[in-house]
N, C-alpha and C positions, 0 to 999 in steps of 0.2 A: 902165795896166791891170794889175790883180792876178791871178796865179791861183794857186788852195790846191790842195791833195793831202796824198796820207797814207797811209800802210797799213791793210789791211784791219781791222784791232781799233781803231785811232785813236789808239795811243798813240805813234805819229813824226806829226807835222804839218809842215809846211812852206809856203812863200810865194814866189814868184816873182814879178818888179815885172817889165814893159815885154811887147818883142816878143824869140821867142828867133832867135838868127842862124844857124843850123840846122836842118833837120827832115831827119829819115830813119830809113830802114829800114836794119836789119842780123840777114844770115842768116848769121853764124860760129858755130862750133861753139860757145864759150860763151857766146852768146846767146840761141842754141836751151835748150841746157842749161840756163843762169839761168833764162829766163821758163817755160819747159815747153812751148813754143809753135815753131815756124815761122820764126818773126822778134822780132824787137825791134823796137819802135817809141819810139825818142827824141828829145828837142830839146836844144839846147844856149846856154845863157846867159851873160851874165856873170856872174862870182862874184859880185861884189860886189850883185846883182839878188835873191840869193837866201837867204831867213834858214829855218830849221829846229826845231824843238822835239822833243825824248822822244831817248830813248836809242837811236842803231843799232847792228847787226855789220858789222863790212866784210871781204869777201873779195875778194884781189885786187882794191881801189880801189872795189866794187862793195858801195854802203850799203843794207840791208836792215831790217825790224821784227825784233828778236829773241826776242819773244812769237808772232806771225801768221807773218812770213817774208816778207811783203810785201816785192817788189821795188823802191827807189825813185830813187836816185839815184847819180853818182857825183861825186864831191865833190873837185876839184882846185884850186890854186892859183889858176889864173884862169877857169877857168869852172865850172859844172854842169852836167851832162848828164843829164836828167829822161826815166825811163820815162814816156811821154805817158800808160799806162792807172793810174797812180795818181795821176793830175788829177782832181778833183772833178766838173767840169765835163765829161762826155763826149758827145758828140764835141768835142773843143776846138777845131774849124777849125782847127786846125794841118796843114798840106798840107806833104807830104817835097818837099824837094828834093834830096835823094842817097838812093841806096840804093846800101849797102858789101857787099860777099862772096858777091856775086851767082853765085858760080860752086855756092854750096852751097843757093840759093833751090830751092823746091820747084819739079819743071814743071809742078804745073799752076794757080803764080803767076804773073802773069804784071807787064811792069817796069811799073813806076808813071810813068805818060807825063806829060812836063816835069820827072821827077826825072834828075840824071846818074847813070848806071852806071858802077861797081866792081866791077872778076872779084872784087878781094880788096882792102884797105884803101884811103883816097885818100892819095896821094903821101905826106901832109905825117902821116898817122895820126891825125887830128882824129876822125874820126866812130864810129870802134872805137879807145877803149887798150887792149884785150886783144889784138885782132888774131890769132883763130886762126877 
């Protein structure tokens, strides 16, 4: 299974091939920040799953349109970690199974039952590289 995204004007496109091996929620302060929002809603693939088109900016690992500003991805050695709201396809049935920096979630969110809780990053640092 394929699925596209892109930023808001359409000049980044991108492609993701299978199922991703992560879904979650992240309320750290730059991710608040990044999206302008509450939280972040990511997944996370293999590299190799994932191909791209059009020029991006990256701040701190974090790839963006630099026409729009559209949020989209972060692009590392072996995996990607795709903002779930520049998927084409919305709602993508992607269901979180972690939610990270739980200590800064709004209260009056509440946890997302069958995800595991994080006060603040998991162990290994997988689900936020920023980590603040």
């Amino acid at each position: 299974m394929a699925r596209h995204g892109g930023c808001l004007c359409g000049a980044v496109r991108y492609q993701v091939e299978g199922e991703p091996y992560r879904i979650g929620l992240c309320h750290c302060a730059d991710c608040r920040k990044e999206s302008g929002s509450s939280f972040t809603t990511f997944a996370h693939w293999p590299r190799d799953a994932f191909s791209f088109s059009g020029v991006t900016g990256i701040y701190k690992g974090r790839s963006f349109c630099p026409l729009c500003g559209g949020r989209l991805f972060c692009l590392n050695e072996q995996d990607v970690e795709i903002r779930l709201g520049s998927l084409d396809d919305a709602p993508a049935r992607l269901f979180p199974d972690i939610e990270v920096w739980t200590k800064r979630r709004e209260p009056w969110l509440h946890a997302i039952e069958g995800a595991t809780q994080h006060v603040e990053d998991t162990p290994s640092g997988e689900s936020d590289r920023t980590g603040s």
